[in-house]
C-alpha positions as a Markdown table, in Angstrom:
| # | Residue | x | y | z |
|---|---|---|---|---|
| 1 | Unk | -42.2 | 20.7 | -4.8 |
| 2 | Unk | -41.6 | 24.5 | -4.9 |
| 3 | Unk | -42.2 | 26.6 | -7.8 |
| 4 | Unk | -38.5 | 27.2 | -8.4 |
| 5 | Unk | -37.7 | 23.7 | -9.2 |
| 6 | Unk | -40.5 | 23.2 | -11.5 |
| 7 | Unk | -38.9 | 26.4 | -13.2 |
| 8 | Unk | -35.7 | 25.1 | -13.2 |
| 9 | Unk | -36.5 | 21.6 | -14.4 |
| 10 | Unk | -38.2 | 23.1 | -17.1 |
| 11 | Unk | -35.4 | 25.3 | -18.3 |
| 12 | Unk | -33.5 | 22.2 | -17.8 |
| 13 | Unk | -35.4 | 20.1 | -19.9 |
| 14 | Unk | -35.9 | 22.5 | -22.5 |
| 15 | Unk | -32.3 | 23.1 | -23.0 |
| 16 | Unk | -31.1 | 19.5 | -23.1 |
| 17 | Unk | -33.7 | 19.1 | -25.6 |
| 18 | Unk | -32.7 | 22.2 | -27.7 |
| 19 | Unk | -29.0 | 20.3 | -27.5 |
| 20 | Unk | -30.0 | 17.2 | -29.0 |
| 21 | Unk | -31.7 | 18.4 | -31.8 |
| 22 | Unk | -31.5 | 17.7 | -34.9 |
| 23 | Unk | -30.7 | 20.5 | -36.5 |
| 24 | Unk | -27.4 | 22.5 | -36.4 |
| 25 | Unk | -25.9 | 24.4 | -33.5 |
| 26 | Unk | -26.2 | 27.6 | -35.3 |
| 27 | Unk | -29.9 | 27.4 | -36.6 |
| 28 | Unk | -30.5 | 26.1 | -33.1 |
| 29 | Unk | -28.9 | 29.5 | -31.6 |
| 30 | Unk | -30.2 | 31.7 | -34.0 |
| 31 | Unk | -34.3 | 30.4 | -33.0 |
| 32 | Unk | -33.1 | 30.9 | -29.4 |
| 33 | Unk | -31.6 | 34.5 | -30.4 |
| 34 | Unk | -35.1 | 35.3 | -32.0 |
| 35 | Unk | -37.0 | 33.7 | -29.5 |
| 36 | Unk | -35.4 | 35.4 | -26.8 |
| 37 | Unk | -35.6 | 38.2 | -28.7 |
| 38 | Unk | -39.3 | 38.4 | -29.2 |
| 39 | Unk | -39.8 | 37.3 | -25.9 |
| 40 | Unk | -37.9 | 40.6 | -24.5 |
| 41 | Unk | -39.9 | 42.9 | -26.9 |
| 42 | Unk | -43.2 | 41.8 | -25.3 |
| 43 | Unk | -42.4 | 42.0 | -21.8 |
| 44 | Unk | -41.0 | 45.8 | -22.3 |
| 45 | Unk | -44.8 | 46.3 | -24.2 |
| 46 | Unk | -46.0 | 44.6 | -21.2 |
| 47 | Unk | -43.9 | 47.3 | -19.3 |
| 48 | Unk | -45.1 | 50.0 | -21.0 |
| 49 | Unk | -48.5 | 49.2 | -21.1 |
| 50 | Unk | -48.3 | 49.3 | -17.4 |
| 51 | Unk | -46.4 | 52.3 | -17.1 |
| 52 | Unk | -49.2 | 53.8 | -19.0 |
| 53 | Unk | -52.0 | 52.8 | -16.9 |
| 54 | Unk | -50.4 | 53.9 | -13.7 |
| 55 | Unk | -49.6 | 57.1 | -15.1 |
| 56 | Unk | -53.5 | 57.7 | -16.4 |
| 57 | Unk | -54.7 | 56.6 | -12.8 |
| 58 | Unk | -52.3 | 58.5 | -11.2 |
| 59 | Unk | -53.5 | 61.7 | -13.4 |
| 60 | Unk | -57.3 | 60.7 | -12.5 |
| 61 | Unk | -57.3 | 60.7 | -8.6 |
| 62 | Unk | -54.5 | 64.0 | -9.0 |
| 63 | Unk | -57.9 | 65.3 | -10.7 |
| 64 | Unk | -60.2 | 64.3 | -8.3 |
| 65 | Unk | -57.7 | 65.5 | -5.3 |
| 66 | Unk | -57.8 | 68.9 | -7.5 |
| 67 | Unk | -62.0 | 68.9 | -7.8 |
| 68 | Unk | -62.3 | 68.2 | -4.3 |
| 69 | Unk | -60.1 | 70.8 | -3.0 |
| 70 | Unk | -61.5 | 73.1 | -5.1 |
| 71 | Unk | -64.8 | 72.3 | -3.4 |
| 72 | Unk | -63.7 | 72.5 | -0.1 |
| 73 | Unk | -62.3 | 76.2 | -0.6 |
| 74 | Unk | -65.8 | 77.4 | -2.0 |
| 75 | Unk | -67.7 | 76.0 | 0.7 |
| 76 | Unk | -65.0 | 77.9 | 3.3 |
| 77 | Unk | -65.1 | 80.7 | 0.9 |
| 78 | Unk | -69.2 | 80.3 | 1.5 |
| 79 | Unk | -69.2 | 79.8 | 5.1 |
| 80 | Unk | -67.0 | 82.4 | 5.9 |
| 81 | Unk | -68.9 | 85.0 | 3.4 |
| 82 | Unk | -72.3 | 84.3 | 5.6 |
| 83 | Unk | -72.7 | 86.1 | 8.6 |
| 84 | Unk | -75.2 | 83.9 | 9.8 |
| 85 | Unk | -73.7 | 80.9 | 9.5 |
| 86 | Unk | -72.8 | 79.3 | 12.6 |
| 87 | Unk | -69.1 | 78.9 | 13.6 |
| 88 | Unk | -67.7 | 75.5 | 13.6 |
| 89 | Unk | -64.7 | 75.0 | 15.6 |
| 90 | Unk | -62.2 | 72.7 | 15.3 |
């Protein structure tokens, strides 16, 4: 049984269920309204809080990209500086 099914039976289910209740139509809309909302409100906090974190990482390896170019160009600036140095060639 795939995933989808079990998803959709669920949903199924749950909604029939919801139907039969015993309590009014409205009162039963207005828990799914807040439900639903709620539910909405933590996935965009999910959202965000993953937003966030691949922003910081993305800002960490831009630093370390910056750190190690900047220690490539003062070895050059070294190596090219030193008349003794031997020549590399590329």
């Amino acid at each position: 049984m795939s995933a989808k099914k079990v998803v959709v039976g669920a949903l199924v289910g749950a909604l029939l269920g919801l139907l039969y209740a015993p309590v009014r139509g409205a009162v039963t809309r207005r828990f799914i309204l807040r439900k639903g909302e709620k539910q909405v409100t933590e996935l965009k906090d999910k959202f965000s809080d993953f937003i966030d974190s691949i922003i910081n990482r993305f800002d960490e390896v831009k630093d370390e990209v910056i750190d190690l170019v900047d220690e490539v160009k003062i070895r050059t600036d070294k190596d090219s500086k030193d008349p003794k140095a031997p020549k590399k060639e590329v």
